[in-house]
Backbone bond lengths (Angstrom), bond angles and torsions (degrees), N, CA, C in turn:
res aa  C-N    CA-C-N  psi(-1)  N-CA   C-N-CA  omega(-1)  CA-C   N-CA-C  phi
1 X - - - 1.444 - - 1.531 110.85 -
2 X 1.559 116.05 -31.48 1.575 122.46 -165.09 2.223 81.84 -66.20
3 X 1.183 96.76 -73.03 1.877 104.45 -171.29 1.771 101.99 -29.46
4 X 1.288 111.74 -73.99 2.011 89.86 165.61 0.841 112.71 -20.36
5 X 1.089 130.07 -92.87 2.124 155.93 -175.67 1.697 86.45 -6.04
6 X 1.245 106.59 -81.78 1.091 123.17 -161.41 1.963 110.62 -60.54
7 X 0.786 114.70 -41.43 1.192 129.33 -161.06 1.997 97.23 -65.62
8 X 1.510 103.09 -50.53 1.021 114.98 156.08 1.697 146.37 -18.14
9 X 1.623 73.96 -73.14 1.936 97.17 171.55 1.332 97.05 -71.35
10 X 1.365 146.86 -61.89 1.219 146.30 171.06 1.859 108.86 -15.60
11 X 1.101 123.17 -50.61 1.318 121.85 -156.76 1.561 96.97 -90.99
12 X 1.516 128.43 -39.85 1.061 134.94 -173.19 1.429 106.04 -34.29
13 X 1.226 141.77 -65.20 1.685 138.91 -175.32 1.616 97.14 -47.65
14 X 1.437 120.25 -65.02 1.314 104.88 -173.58 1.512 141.36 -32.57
15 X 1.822 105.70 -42.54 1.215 153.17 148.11 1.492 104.52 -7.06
16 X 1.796 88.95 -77.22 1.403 115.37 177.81 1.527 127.00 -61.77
17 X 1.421 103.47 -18.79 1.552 107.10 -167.98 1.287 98.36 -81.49
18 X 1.665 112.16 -32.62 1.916 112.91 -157.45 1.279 79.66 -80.75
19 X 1.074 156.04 -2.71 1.667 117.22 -176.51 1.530 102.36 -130.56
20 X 1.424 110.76 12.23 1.648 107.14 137.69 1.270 138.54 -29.83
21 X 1.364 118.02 -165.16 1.675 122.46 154.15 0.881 108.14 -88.98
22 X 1.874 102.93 142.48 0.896 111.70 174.07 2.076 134.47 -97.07
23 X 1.380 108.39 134.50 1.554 95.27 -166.99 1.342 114.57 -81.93
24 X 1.336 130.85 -163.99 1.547 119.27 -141.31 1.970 72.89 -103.23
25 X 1.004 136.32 -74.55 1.265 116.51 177.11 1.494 125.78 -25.42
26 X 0.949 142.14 -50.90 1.819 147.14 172.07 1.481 107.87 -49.31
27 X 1.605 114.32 -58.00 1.137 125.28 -165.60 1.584 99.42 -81.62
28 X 0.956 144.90 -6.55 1.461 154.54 171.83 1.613 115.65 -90.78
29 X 1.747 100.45 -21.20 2.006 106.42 -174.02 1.811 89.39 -94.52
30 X 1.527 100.31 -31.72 1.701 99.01 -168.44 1.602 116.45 -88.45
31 X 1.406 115.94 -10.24 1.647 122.54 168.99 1.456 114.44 -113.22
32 X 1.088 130.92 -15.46 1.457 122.44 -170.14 1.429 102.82 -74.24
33 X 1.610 107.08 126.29 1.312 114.24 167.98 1.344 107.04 88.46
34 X 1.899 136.37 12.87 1.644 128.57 136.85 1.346 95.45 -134.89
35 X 1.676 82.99 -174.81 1.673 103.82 -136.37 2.089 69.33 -140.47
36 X 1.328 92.65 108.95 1.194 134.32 -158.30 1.940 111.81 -89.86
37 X 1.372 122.62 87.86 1.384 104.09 -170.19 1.853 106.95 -84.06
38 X 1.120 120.42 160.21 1.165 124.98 -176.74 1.303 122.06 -116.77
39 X 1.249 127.68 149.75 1.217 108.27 -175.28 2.159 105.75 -151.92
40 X 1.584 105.02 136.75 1.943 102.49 -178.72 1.299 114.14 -140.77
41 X 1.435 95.97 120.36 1.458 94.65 -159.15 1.400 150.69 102.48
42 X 1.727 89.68 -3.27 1.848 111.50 -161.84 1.650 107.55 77.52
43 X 0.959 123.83 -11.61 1.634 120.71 167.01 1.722 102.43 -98.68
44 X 1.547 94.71 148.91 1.366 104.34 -165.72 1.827 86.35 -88.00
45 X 1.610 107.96 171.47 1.719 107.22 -132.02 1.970 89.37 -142.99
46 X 0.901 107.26 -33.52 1.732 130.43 -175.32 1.923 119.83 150.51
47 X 1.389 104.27 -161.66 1.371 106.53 -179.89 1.674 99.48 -159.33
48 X 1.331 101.63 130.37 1.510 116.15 -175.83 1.926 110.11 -114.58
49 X 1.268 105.42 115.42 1.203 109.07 162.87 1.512 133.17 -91.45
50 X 1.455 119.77 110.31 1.221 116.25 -171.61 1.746 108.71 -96.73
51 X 1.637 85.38 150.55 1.866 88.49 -159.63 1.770 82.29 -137.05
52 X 1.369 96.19 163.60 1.814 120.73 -175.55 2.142 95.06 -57.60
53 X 1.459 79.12 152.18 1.747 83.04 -174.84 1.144 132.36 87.69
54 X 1.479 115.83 0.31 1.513 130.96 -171.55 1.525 100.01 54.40
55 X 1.289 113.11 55.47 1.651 114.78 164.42 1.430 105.73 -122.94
56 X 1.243 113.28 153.14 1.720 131.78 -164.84 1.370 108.03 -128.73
57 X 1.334 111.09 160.20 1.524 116.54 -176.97 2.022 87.49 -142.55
58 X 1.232 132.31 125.02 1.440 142.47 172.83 1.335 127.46 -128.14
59 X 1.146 125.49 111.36 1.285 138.46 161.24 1.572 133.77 -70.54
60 X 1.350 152.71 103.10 1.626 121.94 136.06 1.079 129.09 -30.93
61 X 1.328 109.52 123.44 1.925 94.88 153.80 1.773 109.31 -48.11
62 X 1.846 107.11 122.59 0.963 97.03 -177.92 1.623 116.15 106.24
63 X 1.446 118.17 -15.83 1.041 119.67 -150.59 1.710 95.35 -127.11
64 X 1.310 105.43 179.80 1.287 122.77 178.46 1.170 112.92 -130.89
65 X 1.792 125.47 124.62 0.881 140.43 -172.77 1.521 137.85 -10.60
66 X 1.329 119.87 170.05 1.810 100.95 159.12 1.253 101.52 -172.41
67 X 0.936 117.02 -178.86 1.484 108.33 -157.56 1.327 98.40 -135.20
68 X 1.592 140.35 171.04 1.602 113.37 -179.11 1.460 97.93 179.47
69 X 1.562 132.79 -165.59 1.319 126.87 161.37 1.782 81.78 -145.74
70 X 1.824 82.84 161.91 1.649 84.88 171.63 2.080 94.25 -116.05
71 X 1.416 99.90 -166.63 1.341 115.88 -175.41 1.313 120.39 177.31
72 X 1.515 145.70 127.70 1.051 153.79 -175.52 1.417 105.77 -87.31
73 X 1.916 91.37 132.82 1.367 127.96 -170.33 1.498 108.56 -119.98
74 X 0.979 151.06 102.11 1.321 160.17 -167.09 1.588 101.59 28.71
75 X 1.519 128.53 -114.58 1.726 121.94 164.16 1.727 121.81 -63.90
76 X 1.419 102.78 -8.05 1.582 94.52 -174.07 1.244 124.74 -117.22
77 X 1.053 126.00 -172.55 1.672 122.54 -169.23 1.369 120.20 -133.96
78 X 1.206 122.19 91.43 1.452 142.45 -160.91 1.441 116.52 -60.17
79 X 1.237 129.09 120.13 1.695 118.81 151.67 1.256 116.36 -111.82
80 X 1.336 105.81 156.55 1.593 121.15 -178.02 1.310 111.46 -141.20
81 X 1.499 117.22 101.58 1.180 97.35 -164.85 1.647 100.39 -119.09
82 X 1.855 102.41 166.43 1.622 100.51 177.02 1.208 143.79 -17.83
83 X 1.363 106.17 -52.31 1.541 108.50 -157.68 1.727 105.46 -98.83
84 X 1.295 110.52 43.75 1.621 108.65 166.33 1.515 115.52 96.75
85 X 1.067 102.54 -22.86 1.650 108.65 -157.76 1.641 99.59 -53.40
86 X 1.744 113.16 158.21 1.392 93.09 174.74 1.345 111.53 -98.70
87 X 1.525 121.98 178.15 1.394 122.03 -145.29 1.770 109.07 -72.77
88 X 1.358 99.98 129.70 1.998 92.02 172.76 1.039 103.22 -117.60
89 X 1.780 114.75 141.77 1.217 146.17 -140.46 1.298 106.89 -156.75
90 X 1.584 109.18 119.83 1.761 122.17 -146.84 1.382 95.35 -145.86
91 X 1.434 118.63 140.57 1.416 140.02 164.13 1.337 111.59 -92.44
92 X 1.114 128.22 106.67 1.983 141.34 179.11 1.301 107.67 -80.29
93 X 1.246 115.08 130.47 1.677 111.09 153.80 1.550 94.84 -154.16
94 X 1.577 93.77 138.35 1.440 109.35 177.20 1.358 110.21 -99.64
95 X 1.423 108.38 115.21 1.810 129.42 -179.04 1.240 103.71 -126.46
96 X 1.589 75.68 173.23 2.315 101.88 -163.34 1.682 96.91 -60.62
97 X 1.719 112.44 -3.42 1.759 110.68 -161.94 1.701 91.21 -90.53
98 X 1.211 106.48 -22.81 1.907 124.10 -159.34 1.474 100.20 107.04
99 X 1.280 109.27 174.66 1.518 128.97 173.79 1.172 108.01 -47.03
100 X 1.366 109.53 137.05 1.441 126.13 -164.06 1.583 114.91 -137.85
101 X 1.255 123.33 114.08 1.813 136.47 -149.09 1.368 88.59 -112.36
102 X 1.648 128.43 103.12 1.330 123.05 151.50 1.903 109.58 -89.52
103 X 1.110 110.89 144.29 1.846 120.99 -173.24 2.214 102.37 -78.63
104 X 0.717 116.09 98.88 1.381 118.49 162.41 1.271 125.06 -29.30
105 X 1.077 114.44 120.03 1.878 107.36 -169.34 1.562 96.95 90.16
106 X 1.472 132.07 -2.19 1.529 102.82 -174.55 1.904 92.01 -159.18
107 X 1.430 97.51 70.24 1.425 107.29 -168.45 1.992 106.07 -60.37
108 X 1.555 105.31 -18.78 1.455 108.76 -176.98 1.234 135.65 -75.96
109 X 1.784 103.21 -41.57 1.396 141.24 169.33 1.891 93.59 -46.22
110 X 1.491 91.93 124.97 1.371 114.25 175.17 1.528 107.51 -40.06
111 X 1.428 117.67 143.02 1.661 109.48 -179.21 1.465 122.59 -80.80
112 X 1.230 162.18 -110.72 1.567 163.41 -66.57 1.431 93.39 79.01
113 X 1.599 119.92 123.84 1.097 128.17 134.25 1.436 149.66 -134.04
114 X 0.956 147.98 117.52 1.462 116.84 -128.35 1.188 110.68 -69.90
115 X 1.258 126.95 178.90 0.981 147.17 179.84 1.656 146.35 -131.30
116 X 1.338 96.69 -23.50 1.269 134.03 165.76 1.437 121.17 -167.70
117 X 1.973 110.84 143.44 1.704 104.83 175.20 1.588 91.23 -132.62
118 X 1.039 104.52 135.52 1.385 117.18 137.85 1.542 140.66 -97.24
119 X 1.493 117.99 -179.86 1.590 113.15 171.28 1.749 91.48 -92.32
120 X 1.259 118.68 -43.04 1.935 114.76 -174.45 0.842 93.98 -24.90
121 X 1.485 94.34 163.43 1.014 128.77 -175.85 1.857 102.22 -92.17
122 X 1.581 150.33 151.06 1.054 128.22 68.18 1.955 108.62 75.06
123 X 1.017 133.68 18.05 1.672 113.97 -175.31 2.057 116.29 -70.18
124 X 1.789 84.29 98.85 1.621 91.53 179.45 1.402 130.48 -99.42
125 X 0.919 110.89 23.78 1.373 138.92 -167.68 1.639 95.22 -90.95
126 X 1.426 107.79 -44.22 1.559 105.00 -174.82 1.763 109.10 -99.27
127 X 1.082 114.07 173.34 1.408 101.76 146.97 1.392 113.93 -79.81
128 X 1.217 102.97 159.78 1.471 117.52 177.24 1.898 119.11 -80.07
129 X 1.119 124.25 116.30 1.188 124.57 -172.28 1.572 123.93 -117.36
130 X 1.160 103.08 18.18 1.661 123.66 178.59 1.373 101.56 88.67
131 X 1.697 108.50 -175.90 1.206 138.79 -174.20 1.666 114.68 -78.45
């Protein structure tokens, strides 16, 4: 019974490590290749498609596309996307809830969590109108 016990506490840090931040390698093995819906608050939030190259495709509900790349910034994970916007900068951790997006500068502000993934693609042709 002590070897359980033990075996136990042993794993606990690991536990702890996966639902850390995530680094630009992790967060690149765990998004490359779906298209990621989001969700804050119990209302769905947008949907991000991640594509090879650390390039992104993002929607609002409501919104019209954009196109962008991300990139790691000390714990967080940067996008910059085309159309001007200024830079957003997100803390990842993958939990038993799914991936979980806290906003930088606003550790309080409710997080992003997903909500749904697919392999689809991305449909930008339309606006995006949720899940």
């Amino acid at each position: 019974m002590r070897f359980v016990a033990v075996a136990v506490f042993a794993l606990l840090p690991l536990a702890a490590l996966a639902e850390g931040p995530l680094d630009a390698a992790s967060f690149d093995a765990r998004t490359l290749g779906r298209t990621i819906t989001y969700s804050q608050n119990g209302e769905v939030y947008g949907i991000e498609e991640y594509l090879p190259d650390r390039r992104v495709r993002w929607a609002f509900v409501g919104g019209e596309c954009h196109e962008g790349t991300w990139f790691q910034d000390g714990e967080d994970i940067c996008f910059f996307y085309e159309d001007g916007a200024d830079l957003q900068c997100w803390q990842f951790s993958d939990t038993e809830a799914g991936l979980v997006a806290r906003f930088r500068g606003n550790p309080d502000n409710e997080p992003l969590v997903s909500l749904a993934e697919t392999r689809a693609p991305l449909a930008c042709s339309e606006v995006y109108h949720g899940v």
